[in-house]
C-alpha positions, -999 to +999 in steps of 0.1 A: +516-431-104+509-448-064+515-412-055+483-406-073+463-433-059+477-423-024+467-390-023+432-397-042+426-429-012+434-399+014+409-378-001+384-404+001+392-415+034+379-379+051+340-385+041+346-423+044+355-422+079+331-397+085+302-419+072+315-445+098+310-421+124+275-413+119+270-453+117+287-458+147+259-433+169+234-448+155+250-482+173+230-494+205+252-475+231+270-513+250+278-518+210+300-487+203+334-494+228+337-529+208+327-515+174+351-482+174+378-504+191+382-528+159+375-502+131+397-471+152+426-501+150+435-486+111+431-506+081+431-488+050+394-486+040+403-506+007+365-521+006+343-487+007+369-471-013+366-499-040+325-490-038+332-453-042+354-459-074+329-482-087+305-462-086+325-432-099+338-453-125+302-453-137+296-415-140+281-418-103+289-385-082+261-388-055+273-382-022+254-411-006+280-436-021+302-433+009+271-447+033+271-475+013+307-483+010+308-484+050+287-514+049+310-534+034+338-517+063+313-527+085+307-564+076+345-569+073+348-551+110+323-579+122+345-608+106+377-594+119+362-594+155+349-636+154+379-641+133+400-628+166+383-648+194+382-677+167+420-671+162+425-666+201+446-637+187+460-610+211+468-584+184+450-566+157+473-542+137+492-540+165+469-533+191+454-560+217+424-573+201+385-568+216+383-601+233+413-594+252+401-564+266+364-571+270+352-604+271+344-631+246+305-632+246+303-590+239+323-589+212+307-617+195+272-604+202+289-569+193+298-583+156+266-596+152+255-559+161+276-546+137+262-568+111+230-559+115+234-521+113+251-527+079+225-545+066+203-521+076+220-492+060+218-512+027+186-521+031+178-484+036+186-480+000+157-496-009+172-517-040+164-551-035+197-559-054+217-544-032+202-562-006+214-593-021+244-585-029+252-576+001+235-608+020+255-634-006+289-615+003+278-622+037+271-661+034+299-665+013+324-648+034+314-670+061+310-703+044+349-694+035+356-688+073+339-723+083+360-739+053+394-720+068+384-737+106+377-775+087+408-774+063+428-760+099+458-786+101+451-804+071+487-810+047+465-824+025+445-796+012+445-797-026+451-760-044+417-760-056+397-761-018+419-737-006+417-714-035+381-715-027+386-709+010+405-675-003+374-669-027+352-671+001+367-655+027+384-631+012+379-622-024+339-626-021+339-588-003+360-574-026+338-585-054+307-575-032+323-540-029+328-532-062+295-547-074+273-528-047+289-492-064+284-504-098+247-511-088+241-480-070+250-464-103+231-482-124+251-502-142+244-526-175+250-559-176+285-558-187+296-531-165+285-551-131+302-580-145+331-565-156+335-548-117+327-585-103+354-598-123+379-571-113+368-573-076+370-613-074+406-611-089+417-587-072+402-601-040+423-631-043+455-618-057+451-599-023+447-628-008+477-644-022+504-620-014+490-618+021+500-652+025+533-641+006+537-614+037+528-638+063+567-652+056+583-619+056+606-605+089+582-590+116+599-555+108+593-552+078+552-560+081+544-548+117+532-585+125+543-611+139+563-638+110+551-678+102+512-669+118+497-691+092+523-718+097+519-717+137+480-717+131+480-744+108+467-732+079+481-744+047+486-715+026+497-718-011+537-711-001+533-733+025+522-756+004+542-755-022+575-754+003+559-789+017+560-800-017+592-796-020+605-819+005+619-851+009+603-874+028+625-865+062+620-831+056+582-831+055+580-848+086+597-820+102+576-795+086+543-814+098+555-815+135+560-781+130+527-775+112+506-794+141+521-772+165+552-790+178+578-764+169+593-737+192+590-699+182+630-699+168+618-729+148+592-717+133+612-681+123+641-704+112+616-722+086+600-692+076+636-676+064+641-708+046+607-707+028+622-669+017+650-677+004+642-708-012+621-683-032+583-700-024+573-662-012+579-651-046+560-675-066+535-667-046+536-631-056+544-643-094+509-660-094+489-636-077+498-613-110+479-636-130+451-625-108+458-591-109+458-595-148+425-606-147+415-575-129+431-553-152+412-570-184+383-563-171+384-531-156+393-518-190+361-524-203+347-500-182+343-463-196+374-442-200+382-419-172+405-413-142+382-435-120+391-465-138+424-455-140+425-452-102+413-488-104+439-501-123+465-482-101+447-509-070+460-535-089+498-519-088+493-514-053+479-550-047+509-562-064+536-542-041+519-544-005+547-545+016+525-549+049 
């Protein structure tokens, strides 16, 4: 069945990418080394493939749906870059990030470049809801960003602010996505609700076994293992893990947390989080997520889009990188 949903995403792909080239020309010219740089790096196109689905979902088949999926690439492009010089992170997907190569003020005024030609290819729609759909995914996204940098070495972060950080900055766009190709198609009431709630659940089951990955051996994701514990960002297995502790053991896991441990140490905590099994809860409660998703996507219209829909949720659940 994934075989079905890889091939149909590599169909999609072809005129995706394609609708990111033309955006990328019509780029001020100091913009486009920045811009292809960050959305050349890979990335799977989940977001504008999401709108395309939508939208097909919905008995939609006008070719114009894959401008406004690249929007959404587009606004998540933009994140990724600030989210980099925020992060001082040297790699993106393996590759050295922008700021690394260029310097810090062009590829923040390059994302805010980026930003702005997306919203202008939505706003070239002409539909006023789009318009807001796609500003709110914007706001929110970053209200979850400035919530991510203020929670940033806090062990006390309850479960509920930082399931609101992942709602922001995360699952906000994936909702966003889906809505935008429900709306271009015209939707009812209970269809565009029905592809919000998929897209919210789906954003932050996503979400959730990212954080899962972040634990697992560098060779086996292609990134580097513990980021979230070096960076100090209390994640949900983090969290529970800390729970876990006795009072000694906390107070290793803080020092390590603020930044006091050495690279061995933090790989050496990371394996224990795994086999203490915190990874997999993780992964246990994103399904409930992903369950979510699947309710409401089945009261969509019958057809092989929304079956390609639910076969996102399968692939949600067994990301591997």
């Amino acid at each position: 069945m994934i075989q079905r949903l890889i091939e149909r995403l590599g169909r999609e792909t072809v005129p995706i990418n394609a609708a990111l080239d033309r955006a990328m020309e019509s780029l001020p010219s100091p913009v486009r080394p920045v811009a292809r740089h960050i959305l050349e790096a890979g990335g799977k196109r989940l977001r504008p493939f999401l709108t395309v689905l939508s939208a097909r979902a919905l008995d939609y088949r006008d070719e114009d749906i894959y401008v406004l999926g690249v929007s959404l690439e587009m606004l998540h492009a933009a994140t990724l870059l600030h989210d980099d010089v925020l992060d001082n992170a040297s790699l993106r997907r393996g590759r050295a990030t922008a700021h690394t190569l260029m310097d810090v003020p062009t590829v923040i005024l390059a994302g805010d470049a980026l930003l702005a030609e997306a919203n202008a290819l939505v706003a070239s729609f002409g539909d006023p809801r789009l318009t807001a759909c796609f500003s709110e995914a914007t706001s929110r996204t970053a209200a979850g960003e400035i919530q991510e940098m203020a929670a940033r070495g806090r062990t006390d972060l309850a479960r509920e602010a930082y399931d609101e950080i992942v709602r922001g900055k995360t699952a906000w766009l994936l909702r966003a996505s889906c809505e935008m190709g429900g709306l271009r198609a015209g939707g009812d009431g209970d269809a565009l609700d029905a592809l919000a709630l998929y897209g919210e659940n789906l954003g932050m089951a996503f979400q959730y076994v990212d954080d899962a990955l972040d634990l697992a051996p560098e060779d086996v994701t292609g990134k580097p293992t513990g980021g979230d514990l070096r960076e100090g960002k209390l994640t949900h297995p983090l969290r529970l893990f800390r729970e876990s502790l006795d009072d000694g053991r906390r107070k290793e896991f803080d020092r390590m947390f603020s930044g006091g441990g050495s690279s061995e140490e933090v790989l050496d905590m990371a394996a224990g989080i795994r086999d203490a099994g915190f990874d997999r809860m993780v992964r246990q409660e994103a399904d409930a997520y992903l369950e979510k998703a699947r309710r409401a996507v089945l009261r969509l219209p019958d057809g092989p889009d929304r079956d390609m829909l639910l076969l996102v949720t399968d692939h949600v659940r067994n990301r591997r990188n």
